[in-house]
N, C-alpha and C positions, 0 to 999 in steps of 0.2 A: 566584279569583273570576271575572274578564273571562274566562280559558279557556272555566272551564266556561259562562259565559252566552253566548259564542259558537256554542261546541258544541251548546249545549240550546237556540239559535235556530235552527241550523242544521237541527236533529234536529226544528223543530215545522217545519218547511218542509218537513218530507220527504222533505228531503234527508239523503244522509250525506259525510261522508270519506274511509274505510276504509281510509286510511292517514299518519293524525298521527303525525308526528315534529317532536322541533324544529326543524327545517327545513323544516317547513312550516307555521308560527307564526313572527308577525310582530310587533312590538310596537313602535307609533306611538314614537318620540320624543317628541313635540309634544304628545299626549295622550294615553299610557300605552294607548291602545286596541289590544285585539287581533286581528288578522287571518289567516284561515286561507288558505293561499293553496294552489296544487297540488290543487286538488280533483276528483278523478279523474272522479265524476261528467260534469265540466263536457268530458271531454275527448274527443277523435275516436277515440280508442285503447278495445278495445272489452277489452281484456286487464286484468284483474282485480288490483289490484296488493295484494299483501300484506305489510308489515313486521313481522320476525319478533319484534324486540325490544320493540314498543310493539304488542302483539297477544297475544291469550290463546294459552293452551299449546294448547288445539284449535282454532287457527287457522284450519283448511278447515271445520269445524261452527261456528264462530262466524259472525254476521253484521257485515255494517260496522258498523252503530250498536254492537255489542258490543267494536269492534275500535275506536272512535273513546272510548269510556266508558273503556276499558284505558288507553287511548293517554294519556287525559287522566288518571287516577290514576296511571301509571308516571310523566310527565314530572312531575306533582305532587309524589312523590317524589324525584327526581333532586333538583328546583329548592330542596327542605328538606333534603339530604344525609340521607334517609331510606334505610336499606337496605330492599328492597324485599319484602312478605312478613315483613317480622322488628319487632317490638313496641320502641315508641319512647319516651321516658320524655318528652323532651321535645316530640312530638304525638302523646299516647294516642288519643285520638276517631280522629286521621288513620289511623294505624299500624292499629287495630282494626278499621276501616271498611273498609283495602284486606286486611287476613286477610277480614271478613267475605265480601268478594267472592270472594275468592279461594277458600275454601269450600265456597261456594253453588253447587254444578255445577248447580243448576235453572233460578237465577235472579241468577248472579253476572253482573256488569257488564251488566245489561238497564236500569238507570236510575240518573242522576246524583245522585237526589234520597237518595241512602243515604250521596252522600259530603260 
């Protein structure tokens, strides 16, 4: 939940990440809040950074926003010991929704609102 309302505040700003890992996720102690931090955007470095493992398989056609929507369905799965791509008995909707994207080579991972 806080991921993605992070992500999808980020993403109405116009901004993006284009390269979430959990290591660049934060999570308050104090008040379970989440923080994106390493945001490449923000930085003097003009070299385009790309994570291979929390990024769609067409990595170089994908855009950040597509590679930040991945980022956050991959780590979603990790954090429920979900194998990734493979149909889950105990979170069907989750499990279905990331094949669904995974799929859709038109319009997989363009918006959070499918997951």
């Amino acid at each position: 939940g806080k991921l993605i309302v992070a992500v999808e505040h980020l993403h109405s700003l116009g901004l993006t990440h284009g390269d979430l890992h959990p290591e660049n996720v934060m999570l308050s102690s104090e008040d379970g809040n989440v923080y994106l931090i390493d945001i490449p955007d923000f930085s003097q470095n003009t070299t385009v950074v790309r994570n291979h493992r929390y990024s769609p398989e067409n990595i170089d056609g994908s855009t950040s926003e597509q590679r930040d929507i991945f980022a956050v369905l991959r780590m979603s799965c990790e954090l429920l010991g979900l194998e990734w791509g493979k149909e889950s008995s105990a979170f069907p909707r989750i499990s279905d929704a990331i094949r669904s994207e995974l799929n859709d080579f038109e319009f997989g991972f363009n918006d959070l609102g499918r997951f």
